[in-house]
C-alpha positions, 0 to 999 in steps of 0.5 A: 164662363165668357164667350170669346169672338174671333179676331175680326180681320181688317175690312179692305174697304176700311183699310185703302181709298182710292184718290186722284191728285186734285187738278194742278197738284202734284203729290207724293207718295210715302209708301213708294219712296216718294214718286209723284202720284200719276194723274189718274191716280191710285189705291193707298192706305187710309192712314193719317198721312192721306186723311189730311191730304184729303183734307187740305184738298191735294187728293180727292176721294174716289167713291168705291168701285162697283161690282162688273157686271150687267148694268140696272135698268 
C-alpha cells in the first residue's frame, strides 16, 4: 500500500517577484497588453520572459516585503 501526499499548491513567493525598470529602461509588459512598466515598479510572474529580463539587466529584483509591524531593536 502507497501513501499518497496532497497536491502541493504553488508558493506565492515562488511564483511573482516584484521588480522595478533599472534607471534609463523602459520595459514592457506582456501580460498587461504591452504597457511600459511604471517607475516605481510592479509584481509579475517568475516566468522566462522576467527571468531574462533580470538577466540582461532591464529589471532589478526586489527583496520580498517584510511583515508590518513593529519595527526590531
Amino acid at each position: 500500500m502507497t501513501t499518497q501526499t496532497p497536491p502541493q499548491t504553488p508558493n506565492h513567493e515562488c511564483t511573482r517577484v516584484h521588480v522595478t525598470p533599472a534607471e534609463g529602461r523602459a520595459v514592457r509588459m506582456p501580460e498587461r497588453g504591452h504597457a511600459l512598466m511604471p517607475a516605481e515598479g510592479c509584481e509579475v510572474p517568475r516566468n522566462v520572459y522576467w527571468a531574462r529580463r533580470i538577466a540582461v539587466g532591464d529589471v532589478q529584483e526586489l527583496p520580498p516585503a517584510t511583515t508590518k509591524g513593529k519595527p526590531s531593536k
